[in-house]
C-alpha positions, 0 to 999 in steps of 0.5 A: 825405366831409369828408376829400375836402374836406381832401385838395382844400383841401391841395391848392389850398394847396400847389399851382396846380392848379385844384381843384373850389370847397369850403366853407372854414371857419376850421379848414379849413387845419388838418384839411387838413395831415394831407394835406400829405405826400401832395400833397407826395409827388405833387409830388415824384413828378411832379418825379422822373418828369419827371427819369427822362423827361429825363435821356436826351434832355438835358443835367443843367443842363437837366434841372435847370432843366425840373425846377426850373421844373416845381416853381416852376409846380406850387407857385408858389414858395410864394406865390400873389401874387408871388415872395417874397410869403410872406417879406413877409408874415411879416417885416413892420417893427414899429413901435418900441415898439408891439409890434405888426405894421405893417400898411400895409406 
């Protein structure tokens, strides 16, 4: 059962939903990303269900907030540690001339 694995490691990726402990291996992420649209279109089914929930009872700017903080909750703005946390990791400052990733910062 190595896809259930996948499906959970793409979930706990993608998402903060507590999933069951699985083994990771260095590979783990990359079998996973088959999966990724599928979690993805769970998040967005989950997103549009809790529009068509909203929408009669509240106003459009606040269907769009729930609707925005739903997904922002689900996923964590796309980082686990802090808002932005992807962002610093990948435009970390490099060293003039060294070539190569400053990693104190």
């Amino acid at each position: 059962m190595k896809w259930i694995e996948d499906f959970l490691v793409a979930i706990k990726f993608l998402t903060r939903l507590p999933v069951p402990r699985v083994r990771f291996d260095p590979d783990s992420l990359s079998r996973a990303a088959k999966f990724f649209p599928v979690v993805g279109l769970g998040i967005g089914l989950g997103a549009s269900a809790l529009q068509r929930i909203a929408a009669p009872h509240l106003s459009r700017p606040l269907v769009a907030l729930l609707v925005l903080t739903f997904l922002v909750l689900i996923t964590s703005g796309a980082s686990r540690r802090r808002p932005g946390g992807y962002r610093r990791r990948f435009w970390r400052r490099v060293e003039p001339g060294a070539g190569s990733y400053d990693s104190a910062r």
